[in-house]
C-alpha positions in Angstrom: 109.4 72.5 82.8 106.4 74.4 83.5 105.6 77.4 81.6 103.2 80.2 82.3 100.6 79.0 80.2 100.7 75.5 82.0 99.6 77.4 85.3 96.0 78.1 86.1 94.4 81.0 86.2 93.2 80.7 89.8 94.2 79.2 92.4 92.2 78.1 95.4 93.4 78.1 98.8 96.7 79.0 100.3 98.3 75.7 99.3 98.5 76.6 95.8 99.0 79.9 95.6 102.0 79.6 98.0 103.5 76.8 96.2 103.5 79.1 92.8 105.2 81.9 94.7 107.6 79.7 96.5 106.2 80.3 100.0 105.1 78.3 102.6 101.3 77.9 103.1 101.4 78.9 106.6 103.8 82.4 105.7 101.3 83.3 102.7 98.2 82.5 105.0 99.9 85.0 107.5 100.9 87.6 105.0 97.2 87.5 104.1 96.0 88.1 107.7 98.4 91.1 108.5 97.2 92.5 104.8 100.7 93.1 103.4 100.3 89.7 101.0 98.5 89.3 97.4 94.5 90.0 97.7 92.2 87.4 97.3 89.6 87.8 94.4 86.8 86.1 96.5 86.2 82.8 98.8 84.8 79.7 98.1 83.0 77.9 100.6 84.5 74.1 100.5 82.3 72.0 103.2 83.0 73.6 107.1 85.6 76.1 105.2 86.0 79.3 103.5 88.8 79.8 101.1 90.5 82.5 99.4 91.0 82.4 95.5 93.6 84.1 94.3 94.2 85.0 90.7 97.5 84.3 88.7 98.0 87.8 87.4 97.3 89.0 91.4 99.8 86.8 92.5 102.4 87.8 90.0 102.1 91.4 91.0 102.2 91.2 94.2 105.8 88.7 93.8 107.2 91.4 91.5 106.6 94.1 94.3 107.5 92.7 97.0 110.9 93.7 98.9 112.1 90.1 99.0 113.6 87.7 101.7 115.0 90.0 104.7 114.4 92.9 103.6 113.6 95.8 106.9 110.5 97.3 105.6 110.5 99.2 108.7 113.4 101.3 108.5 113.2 105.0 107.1 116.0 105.5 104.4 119.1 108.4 105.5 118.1 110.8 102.6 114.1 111.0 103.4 
């Protein structure tokens, strides 16, 4: 089993990051692009591409907040 410590402390590209939070690259790659997924620390160019690097601790944060699988974000609760 992997523990915390065994994870690094960046991860480059959505590939990574996703697999960490459990995502698909393509679904963390479009959360990115609508800006309601983790923010990248900076990009790396890598040959003909740029890449985001996220951070571990960014990651982590933005999993804990998040409302989760099928959750309507878009709906206005009855008692507001």
């Amino acid at each position: 089993m992997t523990t915390q410590e065994d994870q690094p402390q960046e991860f480059v590209g959505y590939g990574p990051a996703a697999e960490y939070l459990g995502l698909k690259r393509n679904t963390l790659s479009s959360y990115v692009a609508r800006a309601i997924g983790p923010q990248k620390a900076r990009s790396v160019q890598e040959g003909q591409y740029v890449l985001p690097v996220f951070t571990r601790d960014e990651l982590d944060r933005w999993s804990a907040e998040r409302p989760g699988q099928g959750a309507r974000t878009d709906l206005v609760s009855a008692a507001a």
